[in-house]
PALORO-421094 format. One record per atom (N, C-alpha, C): y, x, z; residue in three letters; atom name; residue number from 1. Coordinates in nm, 2 decimals, always signed. Layout:
! PALORO-421094
<site <Y,X,Z>,"ala","CA",NUM>
...
//
This chain:
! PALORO-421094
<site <+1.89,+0.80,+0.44>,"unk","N",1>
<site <+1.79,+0.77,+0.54>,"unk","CA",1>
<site <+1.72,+0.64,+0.49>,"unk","C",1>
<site <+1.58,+0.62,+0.51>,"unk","N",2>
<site <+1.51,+0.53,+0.42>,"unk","CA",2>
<site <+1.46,+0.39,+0.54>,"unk","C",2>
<site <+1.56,+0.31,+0.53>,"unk","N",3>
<site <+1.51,+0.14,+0.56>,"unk","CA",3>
<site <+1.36,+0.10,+0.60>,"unk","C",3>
<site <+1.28,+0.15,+0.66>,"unk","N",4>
<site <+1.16,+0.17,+0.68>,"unk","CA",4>
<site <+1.12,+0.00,+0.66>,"unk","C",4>
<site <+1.21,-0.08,+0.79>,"unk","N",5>
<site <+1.19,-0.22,+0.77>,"unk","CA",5>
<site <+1.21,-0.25,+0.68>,"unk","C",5>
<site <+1.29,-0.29,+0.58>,"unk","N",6>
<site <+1.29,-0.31,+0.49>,"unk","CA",6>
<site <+1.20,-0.30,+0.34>,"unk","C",6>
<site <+1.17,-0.17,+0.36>,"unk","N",7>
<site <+1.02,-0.14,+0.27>,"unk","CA",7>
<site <+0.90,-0.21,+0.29>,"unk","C",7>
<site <+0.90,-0.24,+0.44>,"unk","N",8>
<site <+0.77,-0.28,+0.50>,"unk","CA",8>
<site <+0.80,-0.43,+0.46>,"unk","C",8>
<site <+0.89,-0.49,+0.46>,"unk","N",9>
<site <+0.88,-0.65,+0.41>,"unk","CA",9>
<site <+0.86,-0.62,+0.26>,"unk","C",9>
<site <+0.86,-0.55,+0.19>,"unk","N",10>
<site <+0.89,-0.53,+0.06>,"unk","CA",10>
<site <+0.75,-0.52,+0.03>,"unk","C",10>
<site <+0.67,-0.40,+0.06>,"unk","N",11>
<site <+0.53,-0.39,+0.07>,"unk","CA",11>
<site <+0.45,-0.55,+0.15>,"unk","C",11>
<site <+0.47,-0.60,+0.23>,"unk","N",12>
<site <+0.40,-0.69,+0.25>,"unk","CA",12>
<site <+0.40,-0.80,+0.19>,"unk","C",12>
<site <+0.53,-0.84,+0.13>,"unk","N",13>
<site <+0.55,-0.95,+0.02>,"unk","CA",13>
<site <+0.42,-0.93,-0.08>,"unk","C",13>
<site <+0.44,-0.79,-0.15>,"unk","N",14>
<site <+0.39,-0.80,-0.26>,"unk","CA",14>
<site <+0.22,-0.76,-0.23>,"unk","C",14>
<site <+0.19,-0.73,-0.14>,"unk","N",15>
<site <+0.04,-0.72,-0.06>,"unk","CA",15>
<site <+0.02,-0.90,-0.07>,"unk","C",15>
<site <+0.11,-0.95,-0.02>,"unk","N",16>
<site <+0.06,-1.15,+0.00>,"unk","CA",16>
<site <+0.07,-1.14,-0.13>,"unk","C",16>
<site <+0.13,-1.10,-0.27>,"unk","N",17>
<site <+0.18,-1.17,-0.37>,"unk","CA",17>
<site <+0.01,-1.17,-0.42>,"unk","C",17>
<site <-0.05,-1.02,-0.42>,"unk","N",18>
<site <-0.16,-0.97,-0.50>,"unk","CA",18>
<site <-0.27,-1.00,-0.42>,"unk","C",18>
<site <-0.26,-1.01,-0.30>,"unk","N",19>
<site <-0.45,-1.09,-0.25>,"unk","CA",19>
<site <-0.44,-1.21,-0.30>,"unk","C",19>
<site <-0.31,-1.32,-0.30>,"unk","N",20>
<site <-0.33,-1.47,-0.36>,"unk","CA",20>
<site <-0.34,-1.46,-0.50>,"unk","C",20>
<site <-0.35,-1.33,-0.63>,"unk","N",21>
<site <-0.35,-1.29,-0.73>,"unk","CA",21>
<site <-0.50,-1.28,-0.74>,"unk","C",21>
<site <-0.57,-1.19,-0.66>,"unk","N",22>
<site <-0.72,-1.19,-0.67>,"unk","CA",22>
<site <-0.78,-1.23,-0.59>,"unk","C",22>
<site <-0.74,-1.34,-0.55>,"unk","N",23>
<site <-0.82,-1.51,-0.46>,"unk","CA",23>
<site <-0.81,-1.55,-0.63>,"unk","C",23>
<site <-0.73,-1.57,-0.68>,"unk","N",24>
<site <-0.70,-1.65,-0.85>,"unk","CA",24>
<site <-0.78,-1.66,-0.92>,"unk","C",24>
<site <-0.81,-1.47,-0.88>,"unk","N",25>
<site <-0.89,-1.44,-1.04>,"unk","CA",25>
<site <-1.07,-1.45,-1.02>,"unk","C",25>
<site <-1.07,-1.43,-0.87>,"unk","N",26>
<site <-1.20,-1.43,-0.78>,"unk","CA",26>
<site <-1.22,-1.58,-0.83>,"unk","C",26>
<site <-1.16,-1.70,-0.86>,"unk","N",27>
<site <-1.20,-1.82,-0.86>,"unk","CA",27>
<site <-1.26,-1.86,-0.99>,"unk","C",27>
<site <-1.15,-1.77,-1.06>,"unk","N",28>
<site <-1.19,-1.81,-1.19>,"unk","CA",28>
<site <-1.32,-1.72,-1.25>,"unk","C",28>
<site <-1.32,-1.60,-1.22>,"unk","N",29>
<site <-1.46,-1.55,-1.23>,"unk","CA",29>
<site <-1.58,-1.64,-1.20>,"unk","C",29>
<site <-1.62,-1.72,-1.06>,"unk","N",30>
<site <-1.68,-1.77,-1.04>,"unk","CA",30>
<site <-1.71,-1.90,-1.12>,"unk","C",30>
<site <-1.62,-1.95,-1.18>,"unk","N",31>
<site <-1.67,-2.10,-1.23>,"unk","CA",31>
<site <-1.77,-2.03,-1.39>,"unk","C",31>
<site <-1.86,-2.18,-1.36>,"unk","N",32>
<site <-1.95,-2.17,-1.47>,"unk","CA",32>
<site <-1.94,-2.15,-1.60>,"unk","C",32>
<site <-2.05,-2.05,-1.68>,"unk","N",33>
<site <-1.97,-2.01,-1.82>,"unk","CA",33>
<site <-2.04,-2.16,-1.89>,"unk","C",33>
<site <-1.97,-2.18,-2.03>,"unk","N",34>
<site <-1.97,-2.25,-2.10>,"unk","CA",34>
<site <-2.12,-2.23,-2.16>,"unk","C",34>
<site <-2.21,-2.35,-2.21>,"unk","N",35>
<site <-2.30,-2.31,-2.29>,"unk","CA",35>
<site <-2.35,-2.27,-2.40>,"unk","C",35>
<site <-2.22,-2.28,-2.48>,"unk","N",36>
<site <-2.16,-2.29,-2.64>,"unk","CA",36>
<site <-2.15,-2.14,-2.62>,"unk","C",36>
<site <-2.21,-2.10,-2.75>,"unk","N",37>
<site <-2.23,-1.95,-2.77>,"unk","CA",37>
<site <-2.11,-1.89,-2.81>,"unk","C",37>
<site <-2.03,-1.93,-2.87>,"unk","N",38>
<site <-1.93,-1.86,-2.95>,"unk","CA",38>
<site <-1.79,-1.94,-2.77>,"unk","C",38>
<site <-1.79,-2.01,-2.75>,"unk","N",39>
<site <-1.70,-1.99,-2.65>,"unk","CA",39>
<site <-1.76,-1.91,-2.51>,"unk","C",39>
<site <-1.89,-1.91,-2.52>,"unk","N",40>
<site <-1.94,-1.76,-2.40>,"unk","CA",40>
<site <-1.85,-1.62,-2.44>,"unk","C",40>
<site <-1.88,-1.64,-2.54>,"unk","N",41>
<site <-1.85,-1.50,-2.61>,"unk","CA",41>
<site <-1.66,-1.46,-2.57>,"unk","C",41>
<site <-1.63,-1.58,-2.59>,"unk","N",42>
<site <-1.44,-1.58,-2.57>,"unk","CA",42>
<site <-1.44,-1.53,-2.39>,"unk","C",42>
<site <-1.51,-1.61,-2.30>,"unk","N",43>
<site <-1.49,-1.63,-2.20>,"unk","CA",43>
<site <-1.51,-1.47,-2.14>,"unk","C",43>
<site <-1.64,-1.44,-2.20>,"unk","N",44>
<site <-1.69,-1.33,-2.15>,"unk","CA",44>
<site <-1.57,-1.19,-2.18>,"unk","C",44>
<site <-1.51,-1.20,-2.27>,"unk","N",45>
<site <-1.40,-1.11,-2.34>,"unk","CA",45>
<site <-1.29,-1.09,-2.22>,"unk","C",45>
<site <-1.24,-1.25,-2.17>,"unk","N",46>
<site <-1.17,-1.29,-2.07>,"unk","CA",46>
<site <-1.19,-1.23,-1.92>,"unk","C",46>
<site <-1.32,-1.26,-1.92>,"unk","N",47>
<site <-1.38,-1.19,-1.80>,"unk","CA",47>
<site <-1.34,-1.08,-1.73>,"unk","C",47>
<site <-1.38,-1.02,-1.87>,"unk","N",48>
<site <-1.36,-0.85,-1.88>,"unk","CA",48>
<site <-1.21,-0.81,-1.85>,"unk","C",48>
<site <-1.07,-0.89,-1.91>,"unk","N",49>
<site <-0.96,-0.83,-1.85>,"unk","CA",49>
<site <-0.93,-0.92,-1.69>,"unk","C",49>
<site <-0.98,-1.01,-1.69>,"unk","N",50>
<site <-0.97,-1.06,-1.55>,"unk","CA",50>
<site <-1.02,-0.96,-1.45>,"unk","C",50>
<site <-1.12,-0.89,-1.49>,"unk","N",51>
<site <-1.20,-0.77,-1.37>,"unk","CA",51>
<site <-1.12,-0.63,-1.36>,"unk","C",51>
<site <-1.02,-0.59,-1.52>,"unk","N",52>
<site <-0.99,-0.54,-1.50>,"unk","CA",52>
<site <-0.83,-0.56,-1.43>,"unk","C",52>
<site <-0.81,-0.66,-1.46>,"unk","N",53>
<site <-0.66,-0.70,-1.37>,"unk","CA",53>
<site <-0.72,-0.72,-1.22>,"unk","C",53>
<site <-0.80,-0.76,-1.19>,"unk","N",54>
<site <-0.85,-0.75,-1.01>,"unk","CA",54>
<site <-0.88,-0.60,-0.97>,"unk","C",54>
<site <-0.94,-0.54,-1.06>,"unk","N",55>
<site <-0.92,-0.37,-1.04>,"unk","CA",55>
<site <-0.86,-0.32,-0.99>,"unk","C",55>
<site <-0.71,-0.35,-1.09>,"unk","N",56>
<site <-0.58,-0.28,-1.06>,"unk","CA",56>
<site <-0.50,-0.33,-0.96>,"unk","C",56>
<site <-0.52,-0.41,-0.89>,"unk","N",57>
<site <-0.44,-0.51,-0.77>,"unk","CA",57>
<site <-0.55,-0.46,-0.69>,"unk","C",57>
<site <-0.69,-0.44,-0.65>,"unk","N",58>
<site <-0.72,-0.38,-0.55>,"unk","CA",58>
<site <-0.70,-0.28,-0.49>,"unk","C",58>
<site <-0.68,-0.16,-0.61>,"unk","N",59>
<site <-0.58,-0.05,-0.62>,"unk","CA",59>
<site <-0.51,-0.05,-0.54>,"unk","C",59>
<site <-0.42,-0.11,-0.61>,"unk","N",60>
<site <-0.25,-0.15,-0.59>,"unk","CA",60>
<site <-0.26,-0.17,-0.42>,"unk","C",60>
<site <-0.33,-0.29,-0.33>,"unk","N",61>
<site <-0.34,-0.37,-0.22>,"unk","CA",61>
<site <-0.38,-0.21,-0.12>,"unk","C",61>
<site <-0.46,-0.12,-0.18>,"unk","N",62>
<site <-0.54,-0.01,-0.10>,"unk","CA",62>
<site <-0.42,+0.09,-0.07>,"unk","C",62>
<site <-0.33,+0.09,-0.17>,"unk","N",63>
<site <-0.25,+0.19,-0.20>,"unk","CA",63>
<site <-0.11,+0.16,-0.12>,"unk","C",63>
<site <-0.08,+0.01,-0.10>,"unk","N",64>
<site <+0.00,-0.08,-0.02>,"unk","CA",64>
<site <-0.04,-0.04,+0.16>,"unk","C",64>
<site <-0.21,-0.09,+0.15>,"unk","N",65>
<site <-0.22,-0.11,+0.27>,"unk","CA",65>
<site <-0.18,+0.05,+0.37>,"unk","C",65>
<site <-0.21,+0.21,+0.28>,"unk","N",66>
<site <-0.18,+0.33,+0.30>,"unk","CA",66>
<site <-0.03,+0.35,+0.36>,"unk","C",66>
<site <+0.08,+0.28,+0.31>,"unk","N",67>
<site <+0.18,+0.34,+0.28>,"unk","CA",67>
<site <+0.19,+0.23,+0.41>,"unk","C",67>
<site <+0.13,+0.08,+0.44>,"unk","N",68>
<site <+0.25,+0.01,+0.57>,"unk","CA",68>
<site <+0.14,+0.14,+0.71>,"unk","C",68>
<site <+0.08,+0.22,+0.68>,"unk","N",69>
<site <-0.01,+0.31,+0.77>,"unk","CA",69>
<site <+0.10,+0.41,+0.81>,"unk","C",69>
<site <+0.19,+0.49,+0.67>,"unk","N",70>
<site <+0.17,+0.58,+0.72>,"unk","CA",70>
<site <+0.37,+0.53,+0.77>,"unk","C",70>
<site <+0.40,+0.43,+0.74>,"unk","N",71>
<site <+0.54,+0.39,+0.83>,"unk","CA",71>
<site <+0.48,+0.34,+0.94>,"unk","C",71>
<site <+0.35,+0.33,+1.00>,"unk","N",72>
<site <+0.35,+0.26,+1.16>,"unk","CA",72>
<site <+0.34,+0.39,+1.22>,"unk","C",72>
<site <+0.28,+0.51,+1.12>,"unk","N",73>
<site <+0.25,+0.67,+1.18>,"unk","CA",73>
<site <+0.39,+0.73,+1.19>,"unk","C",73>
<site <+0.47,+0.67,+1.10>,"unk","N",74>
<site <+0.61,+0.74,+1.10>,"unk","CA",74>
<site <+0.61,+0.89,+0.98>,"unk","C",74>
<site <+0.49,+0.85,+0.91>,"unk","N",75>
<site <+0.50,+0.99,+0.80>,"unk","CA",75>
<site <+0.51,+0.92,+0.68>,"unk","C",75>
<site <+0.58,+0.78,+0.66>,"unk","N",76>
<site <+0.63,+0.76,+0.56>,"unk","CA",76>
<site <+0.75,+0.84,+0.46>,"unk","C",76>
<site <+0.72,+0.87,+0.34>,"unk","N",77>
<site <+0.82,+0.92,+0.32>,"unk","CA",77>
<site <+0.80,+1.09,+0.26>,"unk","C",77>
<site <+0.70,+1.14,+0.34>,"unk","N",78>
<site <+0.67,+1.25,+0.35>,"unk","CA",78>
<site <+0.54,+1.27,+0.23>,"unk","C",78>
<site <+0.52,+1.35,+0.15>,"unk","N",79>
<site <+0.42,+1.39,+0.04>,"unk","CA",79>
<site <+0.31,+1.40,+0.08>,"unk","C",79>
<site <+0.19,+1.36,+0.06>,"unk","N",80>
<site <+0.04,+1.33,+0.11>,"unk","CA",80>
<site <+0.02,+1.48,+0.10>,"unk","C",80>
<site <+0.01,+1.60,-0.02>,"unk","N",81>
<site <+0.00,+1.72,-0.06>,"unk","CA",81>
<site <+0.05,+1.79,+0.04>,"unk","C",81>
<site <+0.17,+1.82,+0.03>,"unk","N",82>
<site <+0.22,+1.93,+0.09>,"unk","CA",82>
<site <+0.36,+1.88,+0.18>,"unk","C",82>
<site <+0.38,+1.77,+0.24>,"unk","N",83>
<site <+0.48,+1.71,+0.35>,"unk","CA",83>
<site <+0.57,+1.74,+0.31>,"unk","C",83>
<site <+0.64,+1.77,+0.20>,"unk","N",84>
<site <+0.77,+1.75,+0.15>,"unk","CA",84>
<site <+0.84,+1.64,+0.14>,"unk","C",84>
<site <+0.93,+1.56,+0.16>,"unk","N",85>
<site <+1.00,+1.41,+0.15>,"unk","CA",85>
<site <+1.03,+1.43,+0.04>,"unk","C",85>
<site <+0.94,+1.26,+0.03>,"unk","N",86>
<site <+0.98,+1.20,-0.13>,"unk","CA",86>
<site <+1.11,+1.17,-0.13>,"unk","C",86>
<site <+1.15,+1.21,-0.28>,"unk","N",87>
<site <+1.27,+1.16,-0.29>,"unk","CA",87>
<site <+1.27,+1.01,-0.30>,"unk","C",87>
<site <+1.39,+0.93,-0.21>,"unk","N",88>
<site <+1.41,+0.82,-0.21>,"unk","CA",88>
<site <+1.44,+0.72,-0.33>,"unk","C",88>
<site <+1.45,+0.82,-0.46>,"unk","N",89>
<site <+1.46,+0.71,-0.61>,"unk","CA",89>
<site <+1.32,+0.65,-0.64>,"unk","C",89>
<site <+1.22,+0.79,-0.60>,"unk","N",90>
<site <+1.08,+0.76,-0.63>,"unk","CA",90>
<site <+1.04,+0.61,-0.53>,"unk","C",90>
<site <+1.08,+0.65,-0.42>,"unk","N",91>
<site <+1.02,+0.54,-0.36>,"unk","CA",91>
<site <+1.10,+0.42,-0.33>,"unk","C",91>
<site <+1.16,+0.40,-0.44>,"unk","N",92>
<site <+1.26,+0.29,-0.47>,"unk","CA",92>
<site <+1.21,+0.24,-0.57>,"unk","C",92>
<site <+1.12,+0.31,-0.67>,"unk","N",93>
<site <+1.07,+0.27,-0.77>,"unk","CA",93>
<site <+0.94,+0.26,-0.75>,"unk","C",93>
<site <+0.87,+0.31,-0.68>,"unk","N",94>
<site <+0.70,+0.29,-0.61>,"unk","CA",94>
<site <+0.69,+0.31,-0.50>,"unk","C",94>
<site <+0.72,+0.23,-0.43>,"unk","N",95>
<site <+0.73,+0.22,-0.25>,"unk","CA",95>
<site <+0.61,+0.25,-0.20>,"unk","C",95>
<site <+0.46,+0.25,-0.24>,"unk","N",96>
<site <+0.37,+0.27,-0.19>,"unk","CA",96>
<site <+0.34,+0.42,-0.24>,"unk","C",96>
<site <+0.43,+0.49,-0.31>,"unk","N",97>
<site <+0.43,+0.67,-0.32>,"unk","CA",97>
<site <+0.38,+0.72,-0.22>,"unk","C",97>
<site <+0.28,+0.78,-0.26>,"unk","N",98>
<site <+0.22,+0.90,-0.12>,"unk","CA",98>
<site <+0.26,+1.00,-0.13>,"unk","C",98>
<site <+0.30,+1.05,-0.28>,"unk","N",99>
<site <+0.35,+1.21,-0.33>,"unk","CA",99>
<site <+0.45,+1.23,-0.38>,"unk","C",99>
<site <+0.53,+1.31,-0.37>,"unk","N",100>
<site <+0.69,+1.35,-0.45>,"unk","CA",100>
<site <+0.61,+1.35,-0.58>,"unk","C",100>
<site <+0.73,+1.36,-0.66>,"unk","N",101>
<site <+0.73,+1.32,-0.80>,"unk","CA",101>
<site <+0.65,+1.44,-0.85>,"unk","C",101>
<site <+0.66,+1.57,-0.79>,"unk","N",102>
<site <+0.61,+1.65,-0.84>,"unk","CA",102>
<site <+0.44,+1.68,-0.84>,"unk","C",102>
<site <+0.38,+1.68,-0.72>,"unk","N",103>
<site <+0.28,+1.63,-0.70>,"unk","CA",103>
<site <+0.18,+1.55,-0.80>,"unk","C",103>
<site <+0.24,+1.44,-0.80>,"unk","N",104>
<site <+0.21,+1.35,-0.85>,"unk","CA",104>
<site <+0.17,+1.36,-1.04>,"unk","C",104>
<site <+0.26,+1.41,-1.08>,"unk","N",105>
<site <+0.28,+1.44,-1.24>,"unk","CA",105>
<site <+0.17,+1.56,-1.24>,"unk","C",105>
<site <+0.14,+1.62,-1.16>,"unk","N",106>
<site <+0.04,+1.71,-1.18>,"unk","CA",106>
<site <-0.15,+1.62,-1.19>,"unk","C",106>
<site <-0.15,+1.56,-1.15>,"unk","N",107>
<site <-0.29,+1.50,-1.21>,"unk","CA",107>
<site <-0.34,+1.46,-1.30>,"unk","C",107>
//
């Protein structure tokens, strides 16, 4: 039987972990690029995985905020596809799972 509270502190930790992750990277995006052409060029490089690491954490935060949804709905647990229950290793290992394992490997 799956600890529902306990997931939900789990997911919300790491929901606080990653919006104070891309408040971080939102800051540093913002400050002024350098005038020096060859350090534009570094920064600009930098940029680029900073946007893509805010990407992945928005992702992540969307995919978070789904899963504390579908434990307030009470269909945590259950496969977005076809309502089969995730097995509980999966979502021991990706608590924000929407789909059994099988599902899932199919995209």
């Amino acid at each position: 039987m799956l600890n529902t509270q306990n997931i939900k502190a789990q997911l919300e930790e790491r929901l606080k972990f990653l919006g104070t992750r891309v408040d971080e990277i939102e800051d540093d995006l913002r400050e002024p690029s350098d005038p020096d052409f060859a350090e534009h060029a570094t920064e600009a490089e930098g940029d680029e995985v900073l946007e893509g690491l805010e990407s992945s954490a928005l992702r992540e935060i969307a995919q978070i905020q789904a899963a504390l949804d579908r434990i307030a709905e009470g269909t945590y647990g259950e496969c977005a596809t076809f309502g089969e229950t995730v097995d509980e290793k999966r979502l021991a290992a990706v608590p924000h799972a929407s789909q059994c394992i099988s599902c899932a490997s199919k995209k």
